[in-house]
C-alpha positions in Angstrom: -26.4 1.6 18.4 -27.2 2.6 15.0 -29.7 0.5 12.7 -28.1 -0.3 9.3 -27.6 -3.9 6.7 -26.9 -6.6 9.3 -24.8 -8.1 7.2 -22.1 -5.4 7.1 -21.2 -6.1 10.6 -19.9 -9.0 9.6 -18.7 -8.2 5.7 -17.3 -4.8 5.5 -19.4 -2.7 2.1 -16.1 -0.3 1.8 -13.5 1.4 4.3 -13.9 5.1 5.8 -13.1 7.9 3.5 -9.7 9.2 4.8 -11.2 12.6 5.3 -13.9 11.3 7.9 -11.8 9.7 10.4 -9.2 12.8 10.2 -12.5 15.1 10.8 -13.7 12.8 13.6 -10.2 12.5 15.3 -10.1 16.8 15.4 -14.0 16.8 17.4 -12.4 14.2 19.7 -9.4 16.7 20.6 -12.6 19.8 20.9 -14.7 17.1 23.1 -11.2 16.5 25.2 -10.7 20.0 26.0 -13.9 19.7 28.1 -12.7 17.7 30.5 -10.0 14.9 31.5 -8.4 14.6 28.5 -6.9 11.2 29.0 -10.3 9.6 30.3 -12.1 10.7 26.6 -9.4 9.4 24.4 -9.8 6.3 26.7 -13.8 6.4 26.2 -13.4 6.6 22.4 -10.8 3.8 22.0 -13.0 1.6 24.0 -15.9 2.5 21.0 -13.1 2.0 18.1 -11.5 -1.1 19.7 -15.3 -2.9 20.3 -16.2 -1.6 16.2 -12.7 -3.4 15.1 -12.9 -6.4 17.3 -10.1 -6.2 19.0 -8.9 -5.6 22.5 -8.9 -2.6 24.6 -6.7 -1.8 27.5 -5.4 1.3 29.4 -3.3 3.9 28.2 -0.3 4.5 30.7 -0.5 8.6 30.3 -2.4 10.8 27.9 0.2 11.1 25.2 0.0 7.3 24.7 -4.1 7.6 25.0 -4.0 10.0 22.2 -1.3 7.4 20.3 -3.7 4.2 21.2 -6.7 5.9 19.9 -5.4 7.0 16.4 -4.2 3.3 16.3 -8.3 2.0 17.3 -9.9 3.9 14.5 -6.9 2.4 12.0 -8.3 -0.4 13.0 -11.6 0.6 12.9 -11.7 2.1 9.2 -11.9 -0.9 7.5 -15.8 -0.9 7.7 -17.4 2.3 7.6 -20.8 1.6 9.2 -18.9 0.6 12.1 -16.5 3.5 12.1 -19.8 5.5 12.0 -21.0 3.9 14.5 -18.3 3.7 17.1 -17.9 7.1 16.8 -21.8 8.0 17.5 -22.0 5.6 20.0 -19.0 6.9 21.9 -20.7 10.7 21.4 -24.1 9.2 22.8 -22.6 7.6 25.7 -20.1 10.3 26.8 -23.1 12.9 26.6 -25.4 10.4 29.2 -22.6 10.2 31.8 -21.7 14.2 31.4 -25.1 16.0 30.5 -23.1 19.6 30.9 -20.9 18.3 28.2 -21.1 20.2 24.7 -21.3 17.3 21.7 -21.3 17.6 18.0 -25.1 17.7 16.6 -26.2 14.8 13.5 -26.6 17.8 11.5 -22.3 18.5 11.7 -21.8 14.6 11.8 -23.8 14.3 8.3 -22.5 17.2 6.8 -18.6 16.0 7.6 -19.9 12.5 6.0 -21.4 14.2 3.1 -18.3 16.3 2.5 -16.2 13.4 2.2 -18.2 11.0 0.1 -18.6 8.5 2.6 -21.9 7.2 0.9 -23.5 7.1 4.5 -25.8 9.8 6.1 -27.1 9.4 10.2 -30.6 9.5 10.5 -31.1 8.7 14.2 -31.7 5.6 14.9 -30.7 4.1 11.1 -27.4 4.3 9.4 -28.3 5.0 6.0 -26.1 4.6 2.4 -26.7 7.0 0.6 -25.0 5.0 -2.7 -24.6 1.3 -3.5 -22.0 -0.7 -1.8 -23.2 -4.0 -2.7 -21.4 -6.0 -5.2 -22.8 -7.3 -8.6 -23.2 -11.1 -7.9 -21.1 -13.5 -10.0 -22.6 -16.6 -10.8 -21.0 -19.2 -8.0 -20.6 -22.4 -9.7 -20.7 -21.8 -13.1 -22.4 -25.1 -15.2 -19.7 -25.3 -18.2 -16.6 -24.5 -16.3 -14.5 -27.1 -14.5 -14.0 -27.1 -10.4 -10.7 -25.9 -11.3 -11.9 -22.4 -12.9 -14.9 -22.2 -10.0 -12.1 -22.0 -7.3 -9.9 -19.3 -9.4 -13.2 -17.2 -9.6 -14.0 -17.5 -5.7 -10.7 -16.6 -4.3 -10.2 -13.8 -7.2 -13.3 -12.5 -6.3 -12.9 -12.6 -2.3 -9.3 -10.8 -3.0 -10.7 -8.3 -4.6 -13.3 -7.8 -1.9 -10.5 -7.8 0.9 -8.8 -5.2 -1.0 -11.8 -2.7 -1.6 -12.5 -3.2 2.5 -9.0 -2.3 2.8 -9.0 1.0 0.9 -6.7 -0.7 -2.0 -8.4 -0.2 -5.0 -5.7 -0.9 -7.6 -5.0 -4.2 -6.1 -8.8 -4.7 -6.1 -9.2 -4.0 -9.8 -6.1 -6.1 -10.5 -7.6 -9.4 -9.6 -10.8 -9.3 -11.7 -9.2 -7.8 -14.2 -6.7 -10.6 -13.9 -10.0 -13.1 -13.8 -11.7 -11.2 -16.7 -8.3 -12.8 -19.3 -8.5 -16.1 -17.6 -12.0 -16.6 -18.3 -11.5 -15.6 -21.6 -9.4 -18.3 -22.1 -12.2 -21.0 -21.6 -13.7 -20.1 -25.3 -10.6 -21.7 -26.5 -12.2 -25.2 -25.7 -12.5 -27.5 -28.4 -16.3 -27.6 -27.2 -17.1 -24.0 -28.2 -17.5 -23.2 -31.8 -16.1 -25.6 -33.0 -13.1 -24.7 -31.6 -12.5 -21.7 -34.0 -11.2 -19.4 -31.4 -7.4 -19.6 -31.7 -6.2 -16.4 -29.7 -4.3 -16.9 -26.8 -4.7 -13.7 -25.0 -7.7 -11.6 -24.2 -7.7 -9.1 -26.7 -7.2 -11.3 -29.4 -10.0 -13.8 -28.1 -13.0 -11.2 -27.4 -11.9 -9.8 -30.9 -12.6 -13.6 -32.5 -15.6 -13.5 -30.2 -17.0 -10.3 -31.9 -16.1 -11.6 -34.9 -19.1 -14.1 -34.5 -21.7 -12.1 -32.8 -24.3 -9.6 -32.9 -26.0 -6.6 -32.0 -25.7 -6.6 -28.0 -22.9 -9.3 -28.2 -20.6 -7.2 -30.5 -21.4 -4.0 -28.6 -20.7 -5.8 -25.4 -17.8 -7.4 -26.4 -16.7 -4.2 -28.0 -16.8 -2.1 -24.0 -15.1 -5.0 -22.6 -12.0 -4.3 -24.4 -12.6 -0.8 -24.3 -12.4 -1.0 -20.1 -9.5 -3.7 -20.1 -7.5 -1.5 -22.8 -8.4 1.9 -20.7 -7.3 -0.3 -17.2 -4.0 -1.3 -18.8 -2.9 1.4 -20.1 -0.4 3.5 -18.4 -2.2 6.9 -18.5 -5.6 5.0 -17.8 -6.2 2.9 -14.4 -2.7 1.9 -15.1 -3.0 -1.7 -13.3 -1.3 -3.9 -15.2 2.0 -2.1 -16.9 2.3 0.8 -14.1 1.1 4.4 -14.2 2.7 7.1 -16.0 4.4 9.7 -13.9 3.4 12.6 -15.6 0.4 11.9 -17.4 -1.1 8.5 -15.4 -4.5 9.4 -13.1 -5.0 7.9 -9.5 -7.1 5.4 -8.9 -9.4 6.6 -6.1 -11.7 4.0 -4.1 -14.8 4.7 -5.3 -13.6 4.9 -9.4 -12.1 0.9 -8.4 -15.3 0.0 -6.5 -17.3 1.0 -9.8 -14.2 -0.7 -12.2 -14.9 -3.8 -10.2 -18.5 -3.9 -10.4 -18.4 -3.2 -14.2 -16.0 -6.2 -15.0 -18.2 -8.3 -12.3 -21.0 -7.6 -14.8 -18.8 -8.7 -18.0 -17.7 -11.7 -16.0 -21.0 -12.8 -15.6 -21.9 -12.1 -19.3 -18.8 -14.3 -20.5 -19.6 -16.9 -18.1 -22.9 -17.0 -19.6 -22.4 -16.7 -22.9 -19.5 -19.9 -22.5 -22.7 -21.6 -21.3 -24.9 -21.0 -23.8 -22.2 -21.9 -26.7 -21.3 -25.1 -25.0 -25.0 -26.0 -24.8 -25.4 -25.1 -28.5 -22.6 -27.5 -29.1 -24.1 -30.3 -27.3 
């Protein structure tokens, strides 16, 4: 068992890269041809199943061993550390009950992870990242917003998280993005200056927002539109109005991990500039 963030066991930080569990399924087939082919798909589904939580049981015949264990680390992918993990556990196992047996070395395992970006790197016994998977903290019951507004935030929030665990980025990006314009809307209160701010739609507000502020404010204010206008746009992120066939980018899993994280950051600097203007207006 590998030493890593006990609370990733329970919270996936991000799925497996693609390219690691295709490079991992390819040694299983080399380890195979060492012995009884059937009994090390079996051993390895066993690992995957236990990492996914789910059940395990016999294959009938090797063909459907091979098909069952491709189906385990589906499963599996969804949290990386555990993917890792399953997969080095099943190595360090199989090698205890078949010494003779030929294994791949940390060394190939790393350089496969590094290869693929997987942000994680073995160093026996610890499971370490090797770049930040944590999410930038958004403030949980915001003070000037109504119960109403704290629940939108929370399950927008945990929606996007599902969807980065599950490898869907632009679905991830999609519901903050979506929570970054409805929290704009709160500066239309009557509360807040005065009630000057009369645009109905994000762009419109932030623009009456910089309108009124300064230095870090306008600057701020001034990326926040810049992301939400780059996001929206066809040929940028392309989340809101579709992506442009010939010219549109993909959205990749790690670019969406970082979108989300930067609009987590202007969430939290709306939500606390709304509470410092409503406190000014008390």
């Amino acid at each position: 068992m590998l030493q890593f963030d006990g609370s990733w066991r329970f919270e996936s930080p991000g799925p497996i890269e693609p390219a690691v569990i295709k490079r991992f399924r390819e040694l299983i087939d080399r380890i195979s041809g060492q012995g009884h082919r059937k009994s090390v798909f079996e051993h390895f589904k066993s690992s995957f199943a236990s990492a996914a939580g789910v059940s395990c049981f016999p294959s009938s015949d090797t063909s459907w061993a091979s098909t069952d264990l491709d189906s385990k680390m589906d499963e599996a992918s969804a949290n990386s550390p555990l993917f890792i993990e399953a997969f080095y556990n099943g190595c360090e196992t199989l090698k205890a009950a078949n010494p003779g047996m030929q294994l791949p070395d940390i060394s190939h395992l790393n350089r496969i992870l590094a290869e693929a970006g997987a942000g994680f790197q073995i160093d026996p016994p610890n499971l370490v990242a090797t770049r930040a998977h944590i999410p930038i903290a958004v403030p949980a019951q915001p003070p000037s917003l109504d119960a109403q507004a704290t629940l939108m935030i929370d399950r927008a929030l945990q929606a996007s998280e599902r969807a980065l665990a599950d490898g869907n980025g632009r679905q991830a990006v999609q519901e903050v993005l979506w929570l970054l314009e409805t929290i704009s809307t709160a500066f239309r209160n009557s509360d807040v200056l005065d009630g000057s701010i009369q645009g109905r739609y994000f762009n419109k507000i932030i623009g009456e927002l910089r309108q009124r502020g300064r230095g870090h404010q306008d600057q701020i204010l001034q990326w926040m539109m810049t992301l939400h206008g780059y996001l929206s746009s066809p040929t940028g992120g392309g989340v809101r109005h579709g992506v442009d066939l010939k010219e549109g980018l993909a959205l990749g899993i790690d670019e969406a991990r970082l979108y989300c994280n930067l609009i987590r950051s202007y969430l939290t600097f709306l939500i606390a500039e709304h509470e410092r203007l409503s406190r000014h207006a008390a």
